[in-house]
Each structure stands twice: as structure tokens, then as C-alpha cells.
N, C-alpha and C positions, 0 to 999 in steps of 0.2 A: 136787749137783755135776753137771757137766754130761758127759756118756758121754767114756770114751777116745777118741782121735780117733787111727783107721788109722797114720797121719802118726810118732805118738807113739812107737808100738812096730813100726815096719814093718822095723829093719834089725836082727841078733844085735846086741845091746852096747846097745840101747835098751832105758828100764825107766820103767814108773808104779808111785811107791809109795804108796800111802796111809796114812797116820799117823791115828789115832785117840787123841787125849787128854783128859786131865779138864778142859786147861785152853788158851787160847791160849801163853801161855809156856810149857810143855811141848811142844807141837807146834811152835812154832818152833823151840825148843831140839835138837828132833832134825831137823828140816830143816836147821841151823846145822851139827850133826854130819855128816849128809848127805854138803851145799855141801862142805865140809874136806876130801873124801874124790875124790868124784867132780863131773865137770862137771856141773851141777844147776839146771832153772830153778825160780828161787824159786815157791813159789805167793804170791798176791796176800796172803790172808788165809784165816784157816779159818772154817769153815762151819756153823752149827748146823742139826741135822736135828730137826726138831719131835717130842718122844716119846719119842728118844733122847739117850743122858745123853754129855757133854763136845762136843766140837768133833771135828772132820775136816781135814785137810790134806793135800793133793796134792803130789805134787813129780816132777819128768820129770826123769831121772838117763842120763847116758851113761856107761856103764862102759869102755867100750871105751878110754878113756885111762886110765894108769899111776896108781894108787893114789898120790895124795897123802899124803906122811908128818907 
């Protein structure tokens, strides 16, 4: 994955989360959960790291707006 970028988390209510899964439909599944919640940019796809076991996925989350019910 490629480093946080400044930009990402520079103002309070800015957030990178990363999800570690056994599986790509698991890690989407809670980026789905995420999005529902808070304004959320999708990540592309998740990531396999050679050596280590499931997938990775990013997601950049603004809290700062009113909990979606």
C-alpha cells in the first residue's frame, strides 16, 4: 500500500482505516458498513502482501458529518 498522504488526515474529523481480511468479500463488506455510516472514499481494491495471510483495505472516512442511521 502506498504511505498516508499529509492531505488525508491533516484536519480533526479526518480518518484512514485499514481493514485486514481473510477475504476480498469480507473487506468489502466492512468498507460497505463503513460508507453507510460516515462519508467514505471507496478504496479501489484490496491488496495482497506476499507472506502475509488475507488481503488489506484502505478506506479515508470523514467523521465530521452526522452519523448516518
Amino acid at each position: 500500500m502506498k504511505p498516508i498522504s499529509e492531505a488525508h488526515v491533516a484536519q480533526p474529523g479526518l480518518a484512514v482505516v485499514e481493514v485486514a481480511a481473510c477475504d476480498d468479500q469480507t473487506a468489502f463488506a466492512v468498507q460497505e458498513l463503513l460508507a453507510g455510516r460516515w462519508a467514505t472514499a471507496l478504496a479501489d481494491g484490496p491488496t495482497r502482501v506476499p507472506g502475509e495471510p488475507g488481503v488489506r483495505l484502505r478506506c479515508y472516512l470523514d467523521v465530521r458529518q452526522e452519523l448516518r442511521s
